[in-house]
C-alpha positions in Angstrom: 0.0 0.0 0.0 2.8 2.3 0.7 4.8 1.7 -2.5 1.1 2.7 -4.6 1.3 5.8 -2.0 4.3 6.4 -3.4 3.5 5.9 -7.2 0.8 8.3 -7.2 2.2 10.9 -5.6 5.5 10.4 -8.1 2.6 10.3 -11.0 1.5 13.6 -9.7 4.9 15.3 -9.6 5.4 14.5 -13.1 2.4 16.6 -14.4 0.0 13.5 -14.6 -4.0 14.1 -13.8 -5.4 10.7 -13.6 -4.2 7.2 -13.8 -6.3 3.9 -14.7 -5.7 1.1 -12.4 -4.5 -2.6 -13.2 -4.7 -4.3 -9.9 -5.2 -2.6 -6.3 -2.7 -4.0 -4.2 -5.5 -5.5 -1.9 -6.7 -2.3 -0.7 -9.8 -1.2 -0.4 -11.9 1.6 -1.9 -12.1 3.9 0.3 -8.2 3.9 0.6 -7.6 3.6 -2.8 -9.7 7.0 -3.0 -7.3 8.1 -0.3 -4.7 7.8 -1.4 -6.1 9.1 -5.3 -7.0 12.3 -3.1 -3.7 13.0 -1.6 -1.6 13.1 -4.6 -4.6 15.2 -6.4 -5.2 12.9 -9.0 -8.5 11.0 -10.7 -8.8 7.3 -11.4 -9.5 7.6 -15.2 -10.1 3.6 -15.9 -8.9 0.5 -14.2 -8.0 -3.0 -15.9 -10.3 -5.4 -14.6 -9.4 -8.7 -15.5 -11.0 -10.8 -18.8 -14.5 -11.2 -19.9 -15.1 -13.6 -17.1 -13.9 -11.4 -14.5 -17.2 -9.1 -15.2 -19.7 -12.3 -15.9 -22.8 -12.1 -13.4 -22.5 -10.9 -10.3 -19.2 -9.8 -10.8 -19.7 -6.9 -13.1 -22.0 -5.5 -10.1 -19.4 -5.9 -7.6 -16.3 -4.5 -10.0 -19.1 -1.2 -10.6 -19.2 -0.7 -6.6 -15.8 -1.0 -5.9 -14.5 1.0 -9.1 -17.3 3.8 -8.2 -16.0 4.0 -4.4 -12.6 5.4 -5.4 -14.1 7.7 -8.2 -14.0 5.1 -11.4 -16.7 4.5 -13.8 -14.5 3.1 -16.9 -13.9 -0.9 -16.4 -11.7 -2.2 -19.2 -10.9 -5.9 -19.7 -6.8 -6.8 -21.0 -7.2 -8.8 -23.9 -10.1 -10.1 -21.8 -12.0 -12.0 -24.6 -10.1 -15.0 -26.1 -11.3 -18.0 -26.5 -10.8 -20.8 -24.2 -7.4 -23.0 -25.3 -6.2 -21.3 -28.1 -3.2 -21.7 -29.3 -1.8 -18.1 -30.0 1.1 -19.7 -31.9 -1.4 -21.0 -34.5 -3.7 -18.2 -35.3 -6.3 -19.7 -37.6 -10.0 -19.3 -36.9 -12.2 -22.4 -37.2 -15.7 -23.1 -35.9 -15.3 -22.5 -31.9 -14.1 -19.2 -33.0 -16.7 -18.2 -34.8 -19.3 -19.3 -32.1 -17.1 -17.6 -29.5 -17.1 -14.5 -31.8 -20.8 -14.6 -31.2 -21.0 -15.0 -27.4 -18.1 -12.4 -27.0 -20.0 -9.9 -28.7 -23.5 -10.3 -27.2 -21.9 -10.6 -24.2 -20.2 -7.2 -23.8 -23.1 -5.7 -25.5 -25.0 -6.9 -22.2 -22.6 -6.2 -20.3 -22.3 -2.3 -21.5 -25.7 -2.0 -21.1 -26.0 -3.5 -17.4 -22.9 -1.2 -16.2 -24.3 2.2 -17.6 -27.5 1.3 -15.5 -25.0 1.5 -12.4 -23.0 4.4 -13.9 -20.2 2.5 -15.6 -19.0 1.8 -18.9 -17.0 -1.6 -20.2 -14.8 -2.0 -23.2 -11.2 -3.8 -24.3 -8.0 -3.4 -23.8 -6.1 -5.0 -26.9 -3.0 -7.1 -27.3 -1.4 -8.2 -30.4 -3.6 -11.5 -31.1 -6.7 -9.7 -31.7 -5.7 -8.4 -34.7 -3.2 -12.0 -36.0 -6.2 -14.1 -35.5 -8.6 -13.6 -38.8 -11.7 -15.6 -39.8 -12.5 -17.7 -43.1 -12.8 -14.1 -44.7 -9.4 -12.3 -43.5 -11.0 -9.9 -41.1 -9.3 -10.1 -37.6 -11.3 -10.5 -34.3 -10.7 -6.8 -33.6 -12.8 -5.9 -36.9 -15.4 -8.6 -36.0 -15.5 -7.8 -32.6 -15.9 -4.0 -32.8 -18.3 -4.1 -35.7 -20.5 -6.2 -34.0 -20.6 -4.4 -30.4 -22.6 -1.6 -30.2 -20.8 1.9 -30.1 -21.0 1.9 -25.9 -18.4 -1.1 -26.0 -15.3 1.4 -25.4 -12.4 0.5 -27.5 -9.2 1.2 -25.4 -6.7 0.2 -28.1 -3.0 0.0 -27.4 -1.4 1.6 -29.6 2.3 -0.6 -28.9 0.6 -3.5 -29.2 -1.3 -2.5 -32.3 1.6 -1.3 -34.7 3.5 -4.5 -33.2 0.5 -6.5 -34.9 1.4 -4.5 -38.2 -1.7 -2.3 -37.8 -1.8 1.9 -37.7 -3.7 3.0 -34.7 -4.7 5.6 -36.3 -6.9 3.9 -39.0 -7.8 1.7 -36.4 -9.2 4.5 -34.2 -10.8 6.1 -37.1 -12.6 2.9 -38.2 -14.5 2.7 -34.5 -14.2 6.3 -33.3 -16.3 5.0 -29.8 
């Protein structure tokens, strides 16, 4: 807890307003929002773990405890892959295309549920989501973000992106939201 103390009042020294979150030490809210307050900054997103770690009840519970320290953006890491895929062997067969489905329905739920408690959900990408292509060519990321609805936030890396051979900025211009 100390060390974060530390960071954020660093962060602060070096001109920084906000930061976005991607674990909380095992702290609690109400500290975190301490500890945000002292060094005079705003949470502006925090990672939240992968598709599963906002399933259910647990989309609820990540809106309470982001809202407590002053966070209303919930972003999963690369946080919808398919279940054992091999990232070496990007081809897309038949379980992707059925997870392509589920994925997108289910962050299209998911956006809508969190806005009812204040929140908003997106992606955080990686590399893979743009290597991995269907039948067609097009790569997860174009299937994904074409079928969400513009309140999925796209939080796309831009590192990881031009490592993927892509240009963030046509990316970002091809899904604005």
């Amino acid at each position: 807890g100390v060390g974060l103390a530390a960071a954020l009042q660093a962060l602060a020294a070096m001109g920084y307003d906000g930061v976005e979150f991607a674990g909380y030490h095992g702290l609690d809210a109400k500290t975190i929002r301490s500890m945000l307050a002292d060094a005079g900054l705003k949470a502006c997103g925090s990672h939240v773990g992968g598709w599963r770690d906002i399933a259910g009840d647990k989309l609820k519970a990540a809106c309470e405890f982001n809202l407590a320290f002053g966070n209303n953006i919930l972003i999963c890491p690369g946080g919808t892959e398919p279940d054992n895929m091999n990232w070496s062997d990007p081809k897309w067969d038949a379980k992707c295309t059925e997870h392509m489905k589920f994925i997108c329905d289910f962050f299209n739920k998911a956006a809508d549920e969190a806005a009812k408690m204040g929140c908003k959900v997106g992606i955080h990408n990686h590399m893979w989501e743009f290597q991995l292509k269907d039948p067609d060519g097009v790569t997860f990321w174009d299937r994904f973000f074409s079928g969400t609805d513009e309140k999925v936030l796209m939080q796309q890396d831009v590192g990881w992106t031009t490592c993927a051979g892509y240009d963030p900025c046509a990316e970002f211009a091809k899904y604005p939201h």
